[in-house]
BAPA-740860 format. One record per residue (C-alpha): x, y, z; residue in one letter; residue number from 1. Coordinates in pm, 1 decimal, always signed. Layout:
! residues N
<px=X	py=Y	pz=Z	residuo=a	num=NUM>
...
***
This chain:
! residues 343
<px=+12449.9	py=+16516.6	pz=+5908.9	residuo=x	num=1>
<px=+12718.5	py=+16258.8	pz=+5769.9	residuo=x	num=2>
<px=+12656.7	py=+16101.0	pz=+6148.4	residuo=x	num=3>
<px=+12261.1	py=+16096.4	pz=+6076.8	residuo=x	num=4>
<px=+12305.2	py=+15922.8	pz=+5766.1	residuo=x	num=5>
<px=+12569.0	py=+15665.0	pz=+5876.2	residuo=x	num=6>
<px=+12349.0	py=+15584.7	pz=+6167.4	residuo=x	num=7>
<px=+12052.2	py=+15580.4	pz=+5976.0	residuo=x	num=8>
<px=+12180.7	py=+15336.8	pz=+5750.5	residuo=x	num=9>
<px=+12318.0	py=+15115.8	pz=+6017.0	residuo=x	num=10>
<px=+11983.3	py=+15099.5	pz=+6174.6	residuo=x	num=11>
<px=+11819.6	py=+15037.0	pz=+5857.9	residuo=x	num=12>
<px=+12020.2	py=+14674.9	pz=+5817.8	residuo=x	num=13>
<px=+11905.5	py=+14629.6	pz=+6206.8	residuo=x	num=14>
<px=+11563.4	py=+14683.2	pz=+6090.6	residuo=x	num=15>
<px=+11533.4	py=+14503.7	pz=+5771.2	residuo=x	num=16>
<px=+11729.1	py=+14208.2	pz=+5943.9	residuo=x	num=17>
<px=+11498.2	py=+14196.9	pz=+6217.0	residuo=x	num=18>
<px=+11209.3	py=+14215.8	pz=+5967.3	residuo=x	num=19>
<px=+11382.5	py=+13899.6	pz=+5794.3	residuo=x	num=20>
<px=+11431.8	py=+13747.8	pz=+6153.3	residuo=x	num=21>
<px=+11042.0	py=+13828.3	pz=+6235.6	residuo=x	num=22>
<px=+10933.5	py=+13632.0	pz=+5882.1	residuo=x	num=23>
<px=+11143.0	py=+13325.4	pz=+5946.4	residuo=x	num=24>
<px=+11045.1	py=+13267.2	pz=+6282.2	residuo=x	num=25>
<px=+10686.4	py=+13205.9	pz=+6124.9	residuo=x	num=26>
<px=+10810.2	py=+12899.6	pz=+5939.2	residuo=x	num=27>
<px=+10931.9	py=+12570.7	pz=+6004.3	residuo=x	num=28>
<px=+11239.8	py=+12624.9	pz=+5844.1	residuo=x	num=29>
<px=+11472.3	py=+12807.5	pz=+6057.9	residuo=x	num=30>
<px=+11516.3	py=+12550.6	pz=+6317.1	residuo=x	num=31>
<px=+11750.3	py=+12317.7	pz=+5998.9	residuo=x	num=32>
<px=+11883.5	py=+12671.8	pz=+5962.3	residuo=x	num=33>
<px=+12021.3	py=+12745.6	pz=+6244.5	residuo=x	num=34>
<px=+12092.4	py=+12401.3	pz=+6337.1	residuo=x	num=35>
<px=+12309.3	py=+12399.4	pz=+6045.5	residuo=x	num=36>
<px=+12455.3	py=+12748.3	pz=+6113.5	residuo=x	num=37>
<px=+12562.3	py=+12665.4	pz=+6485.0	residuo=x	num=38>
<px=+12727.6	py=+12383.6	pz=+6356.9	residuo=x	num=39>
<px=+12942.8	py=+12606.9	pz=+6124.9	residuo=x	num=40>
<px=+13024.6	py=+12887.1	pz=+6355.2	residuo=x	num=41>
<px=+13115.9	py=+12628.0	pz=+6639.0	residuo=x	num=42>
<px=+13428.1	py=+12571.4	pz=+6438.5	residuo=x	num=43>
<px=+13536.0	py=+12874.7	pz=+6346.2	residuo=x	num=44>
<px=+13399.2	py=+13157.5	pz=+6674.7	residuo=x	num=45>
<px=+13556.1	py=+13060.0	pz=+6987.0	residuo=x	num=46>
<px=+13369.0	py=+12928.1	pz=+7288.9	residuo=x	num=47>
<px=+13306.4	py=+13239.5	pz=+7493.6	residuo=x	num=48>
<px=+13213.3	py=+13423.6	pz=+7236.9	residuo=x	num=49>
<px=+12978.4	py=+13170.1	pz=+7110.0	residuo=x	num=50>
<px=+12794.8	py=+13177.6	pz=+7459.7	residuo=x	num=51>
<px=+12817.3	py=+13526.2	pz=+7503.9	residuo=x	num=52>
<px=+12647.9	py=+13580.9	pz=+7138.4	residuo=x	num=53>
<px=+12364.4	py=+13301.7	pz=+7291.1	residuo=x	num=54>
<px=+12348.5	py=+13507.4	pz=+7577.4	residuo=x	num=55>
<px=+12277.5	py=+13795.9	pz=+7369.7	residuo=x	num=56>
<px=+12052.9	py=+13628.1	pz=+7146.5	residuo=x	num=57>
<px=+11847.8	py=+13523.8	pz=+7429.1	residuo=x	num=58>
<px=+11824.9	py=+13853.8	pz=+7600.0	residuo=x	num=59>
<px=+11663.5	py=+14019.3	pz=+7243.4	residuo=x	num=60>
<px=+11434.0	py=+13738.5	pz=+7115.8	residuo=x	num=61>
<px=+11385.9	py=+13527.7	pz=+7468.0	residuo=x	num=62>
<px=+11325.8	py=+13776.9	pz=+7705.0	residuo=x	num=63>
<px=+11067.0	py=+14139.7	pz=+7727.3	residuo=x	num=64>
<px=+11286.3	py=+14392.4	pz=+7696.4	residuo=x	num=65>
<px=+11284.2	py=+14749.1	pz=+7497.7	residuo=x	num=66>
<px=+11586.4	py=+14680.9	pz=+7284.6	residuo=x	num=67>
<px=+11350.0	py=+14666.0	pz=+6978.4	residuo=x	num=68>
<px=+11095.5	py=+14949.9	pz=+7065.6	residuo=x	num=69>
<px=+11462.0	py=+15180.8	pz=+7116.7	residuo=x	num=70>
<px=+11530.0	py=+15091.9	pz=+6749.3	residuo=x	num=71>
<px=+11269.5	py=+15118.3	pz=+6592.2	residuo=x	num=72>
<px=+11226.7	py=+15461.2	pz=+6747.2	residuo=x	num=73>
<px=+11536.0	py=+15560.3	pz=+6682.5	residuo=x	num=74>
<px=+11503.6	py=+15480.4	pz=+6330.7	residuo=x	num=75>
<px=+11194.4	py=+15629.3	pz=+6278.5	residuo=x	num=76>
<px=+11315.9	py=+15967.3	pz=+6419.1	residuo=x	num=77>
<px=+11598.4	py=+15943.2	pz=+6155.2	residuo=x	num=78>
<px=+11421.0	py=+15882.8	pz=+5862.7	residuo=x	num=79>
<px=+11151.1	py=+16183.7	pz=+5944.9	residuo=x	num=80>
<px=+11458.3	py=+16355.9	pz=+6056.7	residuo=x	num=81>
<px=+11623.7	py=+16317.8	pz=+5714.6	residuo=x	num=82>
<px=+11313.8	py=+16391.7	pz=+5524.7	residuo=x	num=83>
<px=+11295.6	py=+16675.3	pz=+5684.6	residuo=x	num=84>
<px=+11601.9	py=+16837.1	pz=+5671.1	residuo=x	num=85>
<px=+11685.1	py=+16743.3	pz=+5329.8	residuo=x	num=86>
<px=+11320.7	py=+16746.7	pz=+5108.2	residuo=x	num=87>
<px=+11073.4	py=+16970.2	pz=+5229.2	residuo=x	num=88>
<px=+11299.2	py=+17296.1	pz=+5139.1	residuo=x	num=89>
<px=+11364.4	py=+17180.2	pz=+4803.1	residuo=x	num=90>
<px=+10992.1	py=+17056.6	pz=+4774.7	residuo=x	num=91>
<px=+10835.3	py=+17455.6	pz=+4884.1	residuo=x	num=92>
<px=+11066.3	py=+17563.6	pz=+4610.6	residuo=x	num=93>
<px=+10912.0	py=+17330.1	pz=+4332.7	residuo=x	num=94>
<px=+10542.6	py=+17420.2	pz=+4452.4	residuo=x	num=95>
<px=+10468.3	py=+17089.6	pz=+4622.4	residuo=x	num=96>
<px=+10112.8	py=+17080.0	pz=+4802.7	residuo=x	num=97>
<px=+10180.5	py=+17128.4	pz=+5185.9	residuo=x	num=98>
<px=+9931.1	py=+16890.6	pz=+5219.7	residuo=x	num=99>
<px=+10072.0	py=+16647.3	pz=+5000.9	residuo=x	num=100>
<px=+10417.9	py=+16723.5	pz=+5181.8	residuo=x	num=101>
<px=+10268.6	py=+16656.5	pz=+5571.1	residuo=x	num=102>
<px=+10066.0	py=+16306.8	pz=+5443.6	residuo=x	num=103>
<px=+10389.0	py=+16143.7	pz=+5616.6	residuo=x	num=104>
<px=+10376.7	py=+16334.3	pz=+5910.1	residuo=x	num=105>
<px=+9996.5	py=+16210.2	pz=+5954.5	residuo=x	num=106>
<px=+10053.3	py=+15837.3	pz=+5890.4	residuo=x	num=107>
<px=+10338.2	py=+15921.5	pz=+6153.8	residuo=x	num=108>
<px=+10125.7	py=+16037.5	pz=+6429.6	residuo=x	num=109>
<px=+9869.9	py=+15773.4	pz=+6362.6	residuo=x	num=110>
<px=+10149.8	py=+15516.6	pz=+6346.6	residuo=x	num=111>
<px=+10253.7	py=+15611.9	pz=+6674.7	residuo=x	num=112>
<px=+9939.3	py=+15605.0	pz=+6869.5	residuo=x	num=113>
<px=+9848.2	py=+15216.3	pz=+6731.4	residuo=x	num=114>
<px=+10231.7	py=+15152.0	pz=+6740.5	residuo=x	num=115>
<px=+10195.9	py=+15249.7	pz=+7151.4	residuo=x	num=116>
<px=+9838.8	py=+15046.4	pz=+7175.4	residuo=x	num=117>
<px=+10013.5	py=+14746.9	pz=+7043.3	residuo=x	num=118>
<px=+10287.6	py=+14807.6	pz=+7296.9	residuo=x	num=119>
<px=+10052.9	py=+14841.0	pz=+7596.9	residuo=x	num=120>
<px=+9723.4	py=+14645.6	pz=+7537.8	residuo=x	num=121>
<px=+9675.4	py=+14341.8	pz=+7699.2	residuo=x	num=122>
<px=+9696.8	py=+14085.4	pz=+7437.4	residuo=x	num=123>
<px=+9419.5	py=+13859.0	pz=+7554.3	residuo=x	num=124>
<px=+9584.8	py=+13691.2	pz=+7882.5	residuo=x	num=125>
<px=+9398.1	py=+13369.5	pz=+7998.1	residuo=x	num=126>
<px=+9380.5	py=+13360.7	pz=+8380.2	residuo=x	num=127>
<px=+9132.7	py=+13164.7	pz=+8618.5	residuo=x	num=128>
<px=+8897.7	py=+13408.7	pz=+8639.9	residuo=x	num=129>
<px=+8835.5	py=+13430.2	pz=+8244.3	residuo=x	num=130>
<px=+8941.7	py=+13063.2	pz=+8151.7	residuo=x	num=131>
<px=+8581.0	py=+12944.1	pz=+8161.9	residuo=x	num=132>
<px=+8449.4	py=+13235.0	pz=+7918.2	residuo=x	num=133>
<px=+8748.9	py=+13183.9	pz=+7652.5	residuo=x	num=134>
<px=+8676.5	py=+12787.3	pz=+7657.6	residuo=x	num=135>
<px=+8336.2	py=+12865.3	pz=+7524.1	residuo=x	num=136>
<px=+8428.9	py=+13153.2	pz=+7271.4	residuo=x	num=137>
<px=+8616.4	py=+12909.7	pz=+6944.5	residuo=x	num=138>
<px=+8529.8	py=+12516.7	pz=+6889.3	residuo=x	num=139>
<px=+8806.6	py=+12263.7	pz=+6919.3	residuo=x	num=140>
<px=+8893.9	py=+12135.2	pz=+6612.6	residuo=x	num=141>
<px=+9049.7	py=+11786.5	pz=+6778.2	residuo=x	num=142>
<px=+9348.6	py=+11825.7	pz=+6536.5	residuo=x	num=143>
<px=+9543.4	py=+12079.0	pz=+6624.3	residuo=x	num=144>
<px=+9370.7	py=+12230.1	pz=+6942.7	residuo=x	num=145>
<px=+9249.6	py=+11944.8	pz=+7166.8	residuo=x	num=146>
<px=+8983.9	py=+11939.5	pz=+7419.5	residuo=x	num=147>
<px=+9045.4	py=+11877.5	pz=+7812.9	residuo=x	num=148>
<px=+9409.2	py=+11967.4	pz=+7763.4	residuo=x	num=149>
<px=+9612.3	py=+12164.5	pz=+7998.9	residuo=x	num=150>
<px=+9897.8	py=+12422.9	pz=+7989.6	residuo=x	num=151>
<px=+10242.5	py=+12258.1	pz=+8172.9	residuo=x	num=152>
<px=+10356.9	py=+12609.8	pz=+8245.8	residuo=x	num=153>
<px=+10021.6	py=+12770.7	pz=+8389.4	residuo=x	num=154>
<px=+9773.9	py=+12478.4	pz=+8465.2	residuo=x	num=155>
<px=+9511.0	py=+12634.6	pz=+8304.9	residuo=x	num=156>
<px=+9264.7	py=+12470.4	pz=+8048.2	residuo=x	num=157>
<px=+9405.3	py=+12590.4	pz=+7731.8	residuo=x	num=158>
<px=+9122.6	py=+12718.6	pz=+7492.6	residuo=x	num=159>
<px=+9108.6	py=+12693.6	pz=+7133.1	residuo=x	num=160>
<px=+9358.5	py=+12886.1	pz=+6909.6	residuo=x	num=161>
<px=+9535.1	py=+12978.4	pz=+7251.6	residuo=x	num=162>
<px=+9897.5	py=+12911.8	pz=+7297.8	residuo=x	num=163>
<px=+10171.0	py=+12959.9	pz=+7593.7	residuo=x	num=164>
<px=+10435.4	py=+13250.4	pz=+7517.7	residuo=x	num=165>
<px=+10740.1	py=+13171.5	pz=+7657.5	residuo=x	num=166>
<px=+10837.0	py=+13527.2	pz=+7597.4	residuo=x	num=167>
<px=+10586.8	py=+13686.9	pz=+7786.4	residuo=x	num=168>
<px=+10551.7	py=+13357.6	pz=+8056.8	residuo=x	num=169>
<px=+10133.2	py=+13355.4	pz=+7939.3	residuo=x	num=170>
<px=+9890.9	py=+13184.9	pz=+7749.9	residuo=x	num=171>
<px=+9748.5	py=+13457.9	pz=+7516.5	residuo=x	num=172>
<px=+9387.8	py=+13392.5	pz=+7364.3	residuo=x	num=173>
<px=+9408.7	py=+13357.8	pz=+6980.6	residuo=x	num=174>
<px=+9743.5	py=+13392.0	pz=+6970.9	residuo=x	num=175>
<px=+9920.2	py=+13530.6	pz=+6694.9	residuo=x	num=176>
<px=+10294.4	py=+13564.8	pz=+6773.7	residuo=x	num=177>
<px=+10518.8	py=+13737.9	pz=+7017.5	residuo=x	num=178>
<px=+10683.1	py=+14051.7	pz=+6808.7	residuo=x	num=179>
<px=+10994.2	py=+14175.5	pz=+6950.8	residuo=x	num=180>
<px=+10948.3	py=+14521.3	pz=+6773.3	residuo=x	num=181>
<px=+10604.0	py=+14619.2	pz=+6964.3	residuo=x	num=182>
<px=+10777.3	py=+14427.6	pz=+7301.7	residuo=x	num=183>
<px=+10440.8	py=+14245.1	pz=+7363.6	residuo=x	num=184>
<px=+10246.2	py=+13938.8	pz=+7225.3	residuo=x	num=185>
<px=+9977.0	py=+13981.6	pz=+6945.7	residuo=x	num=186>
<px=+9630.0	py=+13800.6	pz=+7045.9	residuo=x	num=187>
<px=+9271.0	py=+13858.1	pz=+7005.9	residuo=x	num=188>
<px=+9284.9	py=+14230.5	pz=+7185.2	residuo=x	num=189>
<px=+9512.3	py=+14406.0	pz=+7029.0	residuo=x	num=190>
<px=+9573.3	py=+14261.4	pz=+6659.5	residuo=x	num=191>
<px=+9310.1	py=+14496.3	pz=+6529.5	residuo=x	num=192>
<px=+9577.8	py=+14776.1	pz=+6647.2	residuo=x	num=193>
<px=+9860.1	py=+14607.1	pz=+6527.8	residuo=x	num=194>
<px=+9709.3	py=+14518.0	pz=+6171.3	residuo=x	num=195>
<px=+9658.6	py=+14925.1	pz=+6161.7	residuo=x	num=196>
<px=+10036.9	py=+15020.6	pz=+6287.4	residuo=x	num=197>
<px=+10159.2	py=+14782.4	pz=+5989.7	residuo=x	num=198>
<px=+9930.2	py=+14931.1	pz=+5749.9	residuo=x	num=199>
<px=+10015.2	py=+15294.0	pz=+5853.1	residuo=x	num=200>
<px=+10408.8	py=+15234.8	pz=+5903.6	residuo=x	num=201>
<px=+10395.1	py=+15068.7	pz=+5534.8	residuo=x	num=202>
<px=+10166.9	py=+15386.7	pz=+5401.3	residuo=x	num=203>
<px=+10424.8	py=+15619.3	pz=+5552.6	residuo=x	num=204>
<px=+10754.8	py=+15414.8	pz=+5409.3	residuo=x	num=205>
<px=+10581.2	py=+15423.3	pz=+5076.9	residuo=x	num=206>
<px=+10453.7	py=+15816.0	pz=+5097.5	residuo=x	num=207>
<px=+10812.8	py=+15860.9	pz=+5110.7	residuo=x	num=208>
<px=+10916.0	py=+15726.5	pz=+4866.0	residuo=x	num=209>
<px=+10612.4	py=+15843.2	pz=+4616.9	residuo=x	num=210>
<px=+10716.4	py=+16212.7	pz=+4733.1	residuo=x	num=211>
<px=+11091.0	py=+16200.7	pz=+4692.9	residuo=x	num=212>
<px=+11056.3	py=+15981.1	pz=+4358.4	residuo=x	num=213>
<px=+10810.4	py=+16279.3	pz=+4231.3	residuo=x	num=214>
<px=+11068.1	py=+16561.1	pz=+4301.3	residuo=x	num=215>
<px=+11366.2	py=+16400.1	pz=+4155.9	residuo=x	num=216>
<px=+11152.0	py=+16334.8	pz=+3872.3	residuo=x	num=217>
<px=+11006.4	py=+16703.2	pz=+3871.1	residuo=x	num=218>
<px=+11387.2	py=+16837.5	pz=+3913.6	residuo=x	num=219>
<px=+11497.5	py=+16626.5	pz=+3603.4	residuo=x	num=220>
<px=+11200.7	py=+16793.4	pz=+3391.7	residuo=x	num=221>
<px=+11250.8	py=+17121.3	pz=+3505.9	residuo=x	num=222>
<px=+11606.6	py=+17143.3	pz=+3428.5	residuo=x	num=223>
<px=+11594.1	py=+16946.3	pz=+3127.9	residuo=x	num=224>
<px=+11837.1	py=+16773.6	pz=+3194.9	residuo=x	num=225>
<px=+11676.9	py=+16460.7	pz=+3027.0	residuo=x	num=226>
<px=+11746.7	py=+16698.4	pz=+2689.3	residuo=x	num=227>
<px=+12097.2	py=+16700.3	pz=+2729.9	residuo=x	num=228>
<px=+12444.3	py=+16512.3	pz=+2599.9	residuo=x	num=229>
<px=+12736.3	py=+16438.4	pz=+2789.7	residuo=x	num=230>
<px=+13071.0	py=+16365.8	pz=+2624.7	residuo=x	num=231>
<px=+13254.4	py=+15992.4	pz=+2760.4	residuo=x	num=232>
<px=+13558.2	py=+15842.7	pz=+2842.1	residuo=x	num=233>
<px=+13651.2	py=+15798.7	pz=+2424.1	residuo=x	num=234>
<px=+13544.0	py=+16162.1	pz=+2399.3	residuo=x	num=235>
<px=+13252.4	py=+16102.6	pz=+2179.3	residuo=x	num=236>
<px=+12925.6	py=+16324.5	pz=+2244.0	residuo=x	num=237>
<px=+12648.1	py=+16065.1	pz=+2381.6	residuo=x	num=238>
<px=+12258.2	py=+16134.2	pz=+2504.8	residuo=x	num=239>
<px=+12173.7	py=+16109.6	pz=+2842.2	residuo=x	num=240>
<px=+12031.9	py=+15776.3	pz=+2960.2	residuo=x	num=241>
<px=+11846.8	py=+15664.2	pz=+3273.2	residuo=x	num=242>
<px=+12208.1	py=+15496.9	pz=+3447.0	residuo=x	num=243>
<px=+12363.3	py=+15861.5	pz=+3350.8	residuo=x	num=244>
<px=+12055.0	py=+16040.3	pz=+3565.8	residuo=x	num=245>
<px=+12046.7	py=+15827.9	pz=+3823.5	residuo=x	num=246>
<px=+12416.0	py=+15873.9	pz=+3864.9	residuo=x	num=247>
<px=+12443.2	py=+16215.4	pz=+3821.6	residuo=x	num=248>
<px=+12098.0	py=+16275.9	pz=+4094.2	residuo=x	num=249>
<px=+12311.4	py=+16058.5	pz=+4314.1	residuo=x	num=250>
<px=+12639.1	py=+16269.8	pz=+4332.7	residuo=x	num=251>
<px=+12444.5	py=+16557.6	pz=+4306.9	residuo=x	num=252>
<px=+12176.6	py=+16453.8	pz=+4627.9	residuo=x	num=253>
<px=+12349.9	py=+16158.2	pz=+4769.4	residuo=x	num=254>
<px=+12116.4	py=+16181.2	pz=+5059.7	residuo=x	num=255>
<px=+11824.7	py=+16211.9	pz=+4928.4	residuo=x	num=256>
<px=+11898.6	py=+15912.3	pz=+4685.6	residuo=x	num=257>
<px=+11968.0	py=+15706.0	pz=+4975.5	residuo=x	num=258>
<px=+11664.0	py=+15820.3	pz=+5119.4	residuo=x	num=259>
<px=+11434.8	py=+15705.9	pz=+4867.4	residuo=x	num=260>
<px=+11647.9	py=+15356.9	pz=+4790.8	residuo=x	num=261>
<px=+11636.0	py=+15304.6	pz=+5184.2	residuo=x	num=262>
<px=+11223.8	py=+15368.3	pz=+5179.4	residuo=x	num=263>
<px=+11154.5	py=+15160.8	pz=+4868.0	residuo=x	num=264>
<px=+11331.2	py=+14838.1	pz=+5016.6	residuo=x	num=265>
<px=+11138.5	py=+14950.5	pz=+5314.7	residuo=x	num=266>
<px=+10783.6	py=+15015.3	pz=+5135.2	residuo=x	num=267>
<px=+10878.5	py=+14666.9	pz=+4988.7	residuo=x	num=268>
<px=+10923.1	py=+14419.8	pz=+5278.8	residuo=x	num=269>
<px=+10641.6	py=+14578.7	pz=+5534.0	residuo=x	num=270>
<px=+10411.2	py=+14553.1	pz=+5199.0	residuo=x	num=271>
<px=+10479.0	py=+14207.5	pz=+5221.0	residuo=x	num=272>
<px=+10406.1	py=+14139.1	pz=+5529.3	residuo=x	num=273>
<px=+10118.7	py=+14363.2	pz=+5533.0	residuo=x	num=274>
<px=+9980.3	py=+14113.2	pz=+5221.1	residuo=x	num=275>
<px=+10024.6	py=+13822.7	pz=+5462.4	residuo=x	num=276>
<px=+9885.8	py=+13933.8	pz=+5752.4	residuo=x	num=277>
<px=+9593.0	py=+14065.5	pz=+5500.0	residuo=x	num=278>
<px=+9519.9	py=+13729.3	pz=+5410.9	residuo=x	num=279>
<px=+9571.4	py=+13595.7	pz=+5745.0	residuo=x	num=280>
<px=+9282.8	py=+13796.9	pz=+5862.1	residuo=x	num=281>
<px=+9113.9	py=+13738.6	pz=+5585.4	residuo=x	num=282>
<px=+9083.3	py=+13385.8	pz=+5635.3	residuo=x	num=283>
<px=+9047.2	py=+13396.3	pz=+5984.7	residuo=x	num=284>
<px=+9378.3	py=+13243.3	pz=+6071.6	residuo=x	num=285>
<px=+9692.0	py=+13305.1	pz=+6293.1	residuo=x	num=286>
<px=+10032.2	py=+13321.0	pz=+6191.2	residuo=x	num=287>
<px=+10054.2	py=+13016.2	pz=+6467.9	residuo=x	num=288>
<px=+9774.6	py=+12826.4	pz=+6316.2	residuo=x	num=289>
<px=+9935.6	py=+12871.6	pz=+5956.6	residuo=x	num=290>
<px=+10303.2	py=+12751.1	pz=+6082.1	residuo=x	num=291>
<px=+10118.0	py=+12453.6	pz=+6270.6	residuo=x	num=292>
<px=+9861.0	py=+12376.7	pz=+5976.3	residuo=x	num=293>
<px=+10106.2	py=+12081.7	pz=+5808.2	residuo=x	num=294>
<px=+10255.5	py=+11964.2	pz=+6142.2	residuo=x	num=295>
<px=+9858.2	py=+11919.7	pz=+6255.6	residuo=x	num=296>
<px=+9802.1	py=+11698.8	pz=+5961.9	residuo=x	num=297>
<px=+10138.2	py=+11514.0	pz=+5949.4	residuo=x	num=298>
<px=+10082.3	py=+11402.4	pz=+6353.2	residuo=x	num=299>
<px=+9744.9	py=+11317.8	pz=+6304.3	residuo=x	num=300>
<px=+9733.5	py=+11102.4	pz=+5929.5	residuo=x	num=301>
<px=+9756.7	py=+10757.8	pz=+6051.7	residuo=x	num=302>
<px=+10072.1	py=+10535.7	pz=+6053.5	residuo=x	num=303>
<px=+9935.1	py=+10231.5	pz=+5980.5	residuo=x	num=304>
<px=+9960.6	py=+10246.9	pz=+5567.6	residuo=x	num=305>
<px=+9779.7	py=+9966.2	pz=+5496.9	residuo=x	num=306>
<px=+9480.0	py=+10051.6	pz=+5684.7	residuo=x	num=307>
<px=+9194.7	py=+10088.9	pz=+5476.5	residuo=x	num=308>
<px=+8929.7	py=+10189.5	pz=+5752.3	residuo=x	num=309>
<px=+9128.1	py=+10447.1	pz=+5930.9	residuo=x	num=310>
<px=+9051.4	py=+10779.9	pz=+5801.2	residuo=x	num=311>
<px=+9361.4	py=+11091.5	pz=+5821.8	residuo=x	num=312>
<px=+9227.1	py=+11354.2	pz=+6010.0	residuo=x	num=313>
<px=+9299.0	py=+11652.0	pz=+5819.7	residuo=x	num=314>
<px=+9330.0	py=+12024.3	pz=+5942.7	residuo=x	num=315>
<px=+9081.3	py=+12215.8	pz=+5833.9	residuo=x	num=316>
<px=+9027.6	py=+12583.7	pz=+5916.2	residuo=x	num=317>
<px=+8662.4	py=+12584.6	pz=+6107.9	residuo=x	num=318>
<px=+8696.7	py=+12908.3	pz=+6185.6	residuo=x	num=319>
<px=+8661.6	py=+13109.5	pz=+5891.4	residuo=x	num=320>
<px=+8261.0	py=+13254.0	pz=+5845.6	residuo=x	num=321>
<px=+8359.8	py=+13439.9	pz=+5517.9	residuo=x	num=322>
<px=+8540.9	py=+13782.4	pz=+5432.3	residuo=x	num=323>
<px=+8344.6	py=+14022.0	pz=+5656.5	residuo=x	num=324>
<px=+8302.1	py=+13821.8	pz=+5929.1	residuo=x	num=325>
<px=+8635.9	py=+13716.8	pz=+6004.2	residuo=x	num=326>
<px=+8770.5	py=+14094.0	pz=+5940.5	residuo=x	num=327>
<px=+8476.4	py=+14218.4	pz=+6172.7	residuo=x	num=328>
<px=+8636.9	py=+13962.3	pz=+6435.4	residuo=x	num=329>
<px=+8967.3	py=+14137.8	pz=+6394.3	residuo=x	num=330>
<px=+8826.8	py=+14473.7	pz=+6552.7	residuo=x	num=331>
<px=+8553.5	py=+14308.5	pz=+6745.6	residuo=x	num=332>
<px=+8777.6	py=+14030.4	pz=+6917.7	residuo=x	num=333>
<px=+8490.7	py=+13677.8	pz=+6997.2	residuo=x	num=334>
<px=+8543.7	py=+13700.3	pz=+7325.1	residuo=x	num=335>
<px=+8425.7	py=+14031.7	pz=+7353.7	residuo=x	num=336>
<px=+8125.0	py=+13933.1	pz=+7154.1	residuo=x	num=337>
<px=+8037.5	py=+13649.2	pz=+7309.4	residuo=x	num=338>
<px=+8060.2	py=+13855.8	pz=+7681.9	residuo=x	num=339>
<px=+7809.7	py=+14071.2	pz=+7539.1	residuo=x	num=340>
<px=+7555.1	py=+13839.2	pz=+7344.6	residuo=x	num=341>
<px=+7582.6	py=+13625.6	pz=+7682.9	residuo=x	num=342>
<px=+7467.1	py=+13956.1	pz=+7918.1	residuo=x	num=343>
***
């Protein structure tokens, strides 16, 4: 079990880095980043290993491959693995609800089937024989999606709020983003099942870590532990504080401590970025069209300063028909709508 935990907590920084990776690629601001990073490293890694780490680089967040879905799986199994072997024992023996214990082994299974649809649906591919339908499904704006314009890489008429994946080779219909953890672009068919695998992967980090927090918490009580004194270094009698019981739970269930620390940072950044794509949907917006929203109006406010008459055309989100509707467009995707109203 030492292995499990090492290797769970190794995969945990792979995770939580490549949740940290995910959220910067949906700003502006990595590009100075790394810019300034490669600049750095250039003088101090040597050439071959700078273009072998490229290489590397490119092969993870460049190309489709299953590097991601392997982790993630991996550290899933661990987790449920550790929570297994280490709290539900002690849990029967305090009188925990089975059903309260198994809640994380539901969110599980459910996470797993939307996790899979995310992995497999199609995400909303424009080809010639549905280009004509998804030019009629959004309006173009004429700020940041232009009419009569064509993708370089597929020669297709690029509708509104569609964008070319380099990734995937594709222009995706209301596309979101490519995510390297599902292996697959998110567009208007399967966000609905990836805004559900978030919201059950972030239910199941924090069920976790509600259930382990309530049995150390039950374990202090029941031993009263809270009631005692300790003597210190000086050799003077002292109360026990909080620092004392967290340091005497952690040398007395180092795992389980880990467990919960691991699931609260966890719990923390998917709740995050559960809260923006929330309001994303919310608003009726893409994680594209929010990266792109400034750019749109910085290329399109006129240069001229002095020119009274000329108006800046400003983005503005035409899309969004209020909170119900634009949710309701999240699991009933326009497209599919508009195929229906138009039989």
């Amino acid at each position: 079990m030492d292995f499990l935990v090492l290797f769970m907590f190794y995969l945990a920084l792979v995770l939580i880095g490549g949740v940290m990776i995910c959220i910067c690629l949906k700003t502006q601001y990595l590009k100075g980043v790394v810019r300034g990073g490669s600049q750095i490293f250039s003088y101090v890694i040597p050439e071959c290993l700078q273009r072998a780490m490229l290489r590397l680089l490119h092969y993870l967040f460049h190309t489709r491959n299953h590097t991601f879905i392997v982790l993630h799986l991996a550290l899933q199994g661990a987790v449920y693995a550790e929570y297994t072997w280490e709290m539900l024992g002690y849990c029967q023996e305090l009188d925990f609800s089975l059903s309260y214990l198994l809640l994380p082994y539901l969110l599980l299974i459910a996470n797993l089937v939307f996790f899979t649809l995310s992995c497999v649906t199609d995400p909303g591919t424009i080809t010639k024989a549905n280009e004509s339908l998804f030019l009629q499904v959004y309006e173009f704006d004429e700020v940041m999606f232009l009419r009569n314009v064509r993708c370089s890489t597929c020669d297709l008429r690029k509708p509104a709020r569609s964008k070319h994946c380099s990734v995937c080779n594709r222009c995706v219909h209301r596309f979101d983003h490519h995510c390297v953890w599902v292996n697959n672009c998110i567009g208007a068919w399967n966000a609905r099942y990836f805004l559900i695998y978030l919201l059950t992967l972030t239910a199941s980090a924090a069920t976790m870590a509600i259930v382990t927090t309530v049995f150390l918490v039950r374990l202090v009580v029941l031993s009263d532990l809270y009631l005692g004194t300790y003597v210190d270094d000086l050799g003077h009698s002292q109360v026990i504080d909080t620092i004392f019981l967290i340091q005497y739970l952690f040398l007395t269930f180092p795992r389980i401590v880990f467990l919960l620390g691991f699931v609260m940072v966890l719990s923390f950044l998917l709740g995050g970025f559960l809260c923006f794509a929330l309001y994303l949907a919310a608003t009726n917006q893409t994680t594209n069209e929010w990266c792109r929203g400034d750019q749109a109006w910085c290329q399109r406010c006129p240069q001229v300063a002095g020119a009274p008459s000329a108006e800046p055309r400003v983005y503005r989100n035409i899309h969004s028909h209020g909170l119900w509707s634009n949710l309701g467009e999240i699991f009933l995707p326009a497209a599919t709508h508009f195929e229906r109203k138009k039989k």
